[in-house]
Structures are given as C-alpha cells and as structure tokens.
C-alpha positions in Angstrom: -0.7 35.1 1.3 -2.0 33.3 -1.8 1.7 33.3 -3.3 3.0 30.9 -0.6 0.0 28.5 -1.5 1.0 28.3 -5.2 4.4 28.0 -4.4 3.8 24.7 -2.4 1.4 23.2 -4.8 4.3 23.6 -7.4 6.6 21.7 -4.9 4.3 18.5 -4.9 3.1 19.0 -1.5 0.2 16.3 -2.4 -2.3 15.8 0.4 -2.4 13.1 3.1 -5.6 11.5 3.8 -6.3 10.7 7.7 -7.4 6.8 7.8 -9.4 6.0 10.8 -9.2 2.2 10.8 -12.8 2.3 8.8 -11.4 4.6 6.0 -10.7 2.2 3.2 -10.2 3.8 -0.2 -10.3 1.9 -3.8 -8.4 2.5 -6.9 -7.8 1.2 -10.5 -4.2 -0.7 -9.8 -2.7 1.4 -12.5 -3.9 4.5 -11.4 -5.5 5.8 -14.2 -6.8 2.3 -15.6 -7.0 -1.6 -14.2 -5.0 -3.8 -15.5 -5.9 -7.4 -15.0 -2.3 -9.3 -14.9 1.1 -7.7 -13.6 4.3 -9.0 -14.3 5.6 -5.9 -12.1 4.7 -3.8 -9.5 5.8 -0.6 -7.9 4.9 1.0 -4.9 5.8 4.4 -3.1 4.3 5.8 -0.1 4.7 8.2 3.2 2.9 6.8 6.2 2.6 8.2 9.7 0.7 5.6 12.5 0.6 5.0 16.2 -0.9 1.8 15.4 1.2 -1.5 15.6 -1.1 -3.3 13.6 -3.1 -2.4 10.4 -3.3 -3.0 6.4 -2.1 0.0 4.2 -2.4 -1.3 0.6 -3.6 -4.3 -1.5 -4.0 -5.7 -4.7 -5.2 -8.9 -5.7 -8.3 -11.0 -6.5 -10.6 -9.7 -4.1 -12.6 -12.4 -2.3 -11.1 -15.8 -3.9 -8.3 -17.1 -2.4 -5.5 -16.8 -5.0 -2.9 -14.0 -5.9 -2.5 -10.6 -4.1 -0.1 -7.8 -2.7 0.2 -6.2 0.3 1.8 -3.9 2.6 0.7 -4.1 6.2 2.4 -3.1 9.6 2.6 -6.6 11.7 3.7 -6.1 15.1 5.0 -2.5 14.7 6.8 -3.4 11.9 6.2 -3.0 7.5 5.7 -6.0 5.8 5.3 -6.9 2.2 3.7 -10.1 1.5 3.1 -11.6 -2.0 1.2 -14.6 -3.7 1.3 -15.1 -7.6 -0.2 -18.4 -6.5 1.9 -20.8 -5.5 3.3 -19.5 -1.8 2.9 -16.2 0.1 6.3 -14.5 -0.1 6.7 -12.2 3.2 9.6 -9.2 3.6 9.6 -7.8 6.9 11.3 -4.3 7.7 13.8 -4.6 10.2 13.5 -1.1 11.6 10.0 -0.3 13.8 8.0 2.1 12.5 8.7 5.5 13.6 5.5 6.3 15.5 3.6 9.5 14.5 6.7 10.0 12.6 6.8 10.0 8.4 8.2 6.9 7.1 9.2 7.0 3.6 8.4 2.8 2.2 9.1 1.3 -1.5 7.5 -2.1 -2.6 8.7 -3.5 -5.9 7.9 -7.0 -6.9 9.3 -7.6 -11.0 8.2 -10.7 -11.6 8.5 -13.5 -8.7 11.4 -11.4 -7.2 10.6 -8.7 -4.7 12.2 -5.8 -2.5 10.8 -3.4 0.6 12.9 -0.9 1.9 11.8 1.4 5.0 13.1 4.6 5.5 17.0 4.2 5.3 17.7 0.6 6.0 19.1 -1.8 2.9 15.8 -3.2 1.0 15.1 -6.6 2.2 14.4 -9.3 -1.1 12.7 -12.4 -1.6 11.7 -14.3 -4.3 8.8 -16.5 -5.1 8.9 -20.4 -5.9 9.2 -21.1 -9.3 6.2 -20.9 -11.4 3.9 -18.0 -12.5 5.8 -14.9 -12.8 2.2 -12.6 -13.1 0.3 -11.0 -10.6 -3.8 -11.8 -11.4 -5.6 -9.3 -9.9 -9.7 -8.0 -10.2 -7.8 -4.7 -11.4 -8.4 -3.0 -7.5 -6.2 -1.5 -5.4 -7.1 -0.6 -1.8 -5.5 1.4 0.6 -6.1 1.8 4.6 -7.9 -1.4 4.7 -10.4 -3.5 2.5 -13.9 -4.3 2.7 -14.8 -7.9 3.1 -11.3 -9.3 3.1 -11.2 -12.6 3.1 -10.1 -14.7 5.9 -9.6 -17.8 3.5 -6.3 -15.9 2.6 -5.1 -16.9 6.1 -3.6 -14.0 6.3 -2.0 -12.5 9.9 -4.8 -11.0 11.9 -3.1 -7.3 10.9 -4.1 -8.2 7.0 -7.4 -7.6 8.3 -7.0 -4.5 10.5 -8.1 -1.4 9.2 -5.0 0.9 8.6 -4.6 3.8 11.5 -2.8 7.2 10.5 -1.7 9.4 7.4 -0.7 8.1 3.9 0.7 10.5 1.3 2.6 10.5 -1.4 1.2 7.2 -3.4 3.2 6.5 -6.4 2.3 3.4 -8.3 4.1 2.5 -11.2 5.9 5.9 -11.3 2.7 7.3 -11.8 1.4 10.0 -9.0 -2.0 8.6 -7.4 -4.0 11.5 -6.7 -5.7 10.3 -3.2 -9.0 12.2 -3.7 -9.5 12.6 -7.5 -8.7 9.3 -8.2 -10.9 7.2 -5.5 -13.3 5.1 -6.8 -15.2 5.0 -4.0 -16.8 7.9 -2.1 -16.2 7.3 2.1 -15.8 10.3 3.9 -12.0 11.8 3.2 -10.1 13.3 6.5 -7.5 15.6 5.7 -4.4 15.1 8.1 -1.4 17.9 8.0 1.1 17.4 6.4 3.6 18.1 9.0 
C-alpha cells in the first residue's frame, strides 16, 4: 500500500535513470550552482552496464582542448582520467565491471592528487605533474555521454561512446544530485528499476 512507498522514499531509494547510449544529461558541476574553477572534486555513483565501453560523467571546458574530468568504462573496466592542463592523469579499476550488476564507484581528485575505487578493491591514486592544482571548467557536468565531445582531447574512443545502462545514486561534493529535478536539459528520461 501507500505506507510501503513512503517508507522507501524516507530510505533514499533515489531513482535510476536508464541511459540508452543517446541519453546524455547536463548539470551545474556543483549541483545546485556552477562553479568555474575546482581545486577539488568528489564523485559518488551506482552504475549497472552490459556495455564494455561508454562515458558516464564529465566535467571540463567543453569543446576547447584543456582541463576536464571523467569517468568512463574502457575495455570493461572504470577509469578516471584527469587534465588540469598539463598531462591527462588516468586511474584504471582493476576489477571488471560487474555486468548488469550495481557497482558502487568514488572519484575524488583534491587538488592534482586523485583516487578511484570500485566496489571493494583498495582505491587506485595518481597524481598530476606539477603545476596548476585547479580544475577550469565551463561550470557543466554531463553524465551518460556528451554532446559534441571533442575529439581534439584525444581521448580513448570509449570517451566518446555514449554511456549504456543505469546510474543512481549521484553524489557530487557530498551533495545529493537529484537526476530529474536537477537536469538542465530536457531529453527524454527512462526510468530503470532499481533492483
């Protein structure tokens, strides 16, 4: 009845969007507001995928070829690649993704140092080369995919791959990202279950 529905709201049970390669969904970078330069950033997420390839978040400076963040699977596996400018920065998970199964992933990055960790394994770290410490970004963040990436950022063909699957759960900065309410953009949301 209507008391079991309540009682999952109250437990967080936020809603997974359903990405079909072509759903790519845009979002102030702090959630609530954009915020031009970074010295940190912090990223939580649940993703489900059969895909081996495919781009689930990014931040950076859109079209130029210059600083950005992103989580991608490459090759069946999660990998968090950074640029404050100077030279990309890649962590790659050890463990494969879990097909069609939930996978719990954190990205931090404070400053030029950076950490992913997948599911259970030990986070993997990396730091940048000396030099800017800030993320510059045009304030966006996109998850799924992004429209118009640029292939200046000779990024791995996966960069560019349109994200297959379930996200849920988006915390950025510690701060809840409500998939629907917050999207800046309008494409057409898929509900996938939660299960």
């Amino acid at each position: 009845g209507s008391e079991k529905v309540i009682i999952e709201k109250a437990a967080g049970d936020a809603e997974a969007i359903a990405f079909d390669g072509r759903t790519y969904m845009e979002y102030h970078n702090a959630v609530t507001k954009s915020e031009k330069a970074l010295q940190s950033n912090h990223f939580e997420l649940s993703i489900k995928t059969e895909a081996t390839q495919g781009l689930i978040l990014w931040s950076g400076k859109g079209l130029e070829r210059s600083d950005y963040i992103a989580l991608a699977i490459v090759d069946g596996f999660v990998q968090m690649m950074y640029d404050l400018g100077s030279k990309p920065v890649v962590l790659r998970s050890t463990v494969p993704i879990n097909t069609n199964h939930w996978t719990h992933i954190k990205a931090y990055r404070v400053q030029r140092e950076g950490s992913l960790q997948v599911g259970n394994e030990a986070p993997i770290t990396g730091s940048s080369p000396l030099g800017a410490t800030q993320l510059d970004t045009d304030g966006a963040l996109w998850l799924g995919g992004m429209e118009r990436l640029s292939v200046a950022h000779k990024l791995p063909k996966a960069y560019s791959t349109g994200f297959i699957g379930c996200i849920r759960d988006v915390i950025v900065d510690r701060q809840e990202l409500h998939l629907v309410e917050d999207a800046l953009n309008n494409p057409t949301i898929l509900h996938c279950s939660a299960k």
